[in-house]
Steps between C-alpha positions, in 0.01 A plus 500: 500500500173634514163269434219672285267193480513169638350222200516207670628336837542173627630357818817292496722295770850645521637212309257574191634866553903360532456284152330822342782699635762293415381452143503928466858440642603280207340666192712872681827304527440392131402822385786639703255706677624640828323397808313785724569491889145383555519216292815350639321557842190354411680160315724472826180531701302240309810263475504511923162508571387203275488175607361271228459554102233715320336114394466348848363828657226582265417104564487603905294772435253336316492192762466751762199687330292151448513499949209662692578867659828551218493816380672621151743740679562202797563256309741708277687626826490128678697391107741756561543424861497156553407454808625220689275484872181606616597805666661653141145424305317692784696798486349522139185423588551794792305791327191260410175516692535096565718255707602179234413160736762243546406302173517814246842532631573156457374537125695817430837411655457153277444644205796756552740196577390293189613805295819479624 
């Protein structure tokens, strides 16, 4: 498939994207629509990868944008992550041009448990 013009685009956590997915799924199998290789992929993909429901993880990510140093595209990758020590939240923060102190991590790795 070939994209002329993009209209719009908006970032979503892979279980926004698995809901959305699964929802195409449905209205296909109703229609009796076959489904293409890269859709099964991409459904079997989401269903693995996510670890929460589309609800709870836009919640995180808009917990995790209210913190100091949370960037959109972190805080969308720490939803679809969950990250569950220290070490795992700096290997996100890896590419950034600052450390995160002791506290921040404290704050991030809290609010990543209370989603759960």
């Amino acid at each position: 498939m070939i994209v002329k013009k993009v209209f719009e685009e908006e970032m979503l956590t892979i279980a926004e994207a698995k809901e959305i997915l699964l929802d195409i799924r449905e209205s296909r199998t109703e229609q009796e629509m076959e489904l293409g290789y890269e859709l099964r992929r991409a459904i079997n993909h989401a269903e693995l990868s996510s670890k929460t429901d589309g609800v709870k993880s836009r919640k995180l990510v808009e917990e995790l944008l209210k913190l100091e140093k949370m960037k959109p595209e972190i805080a969308y990758r720490l939803a679809d992550i969950m990250p569950t020590s220290f070490d795992e939240i700096r290997s996100i923060y890896a590419k950034e041009r600052f450390t995160l102190s002791e506290e921040e991590l404290t704050k991030i790795l809290d609010t990543v448990t209370d989603a759960y």
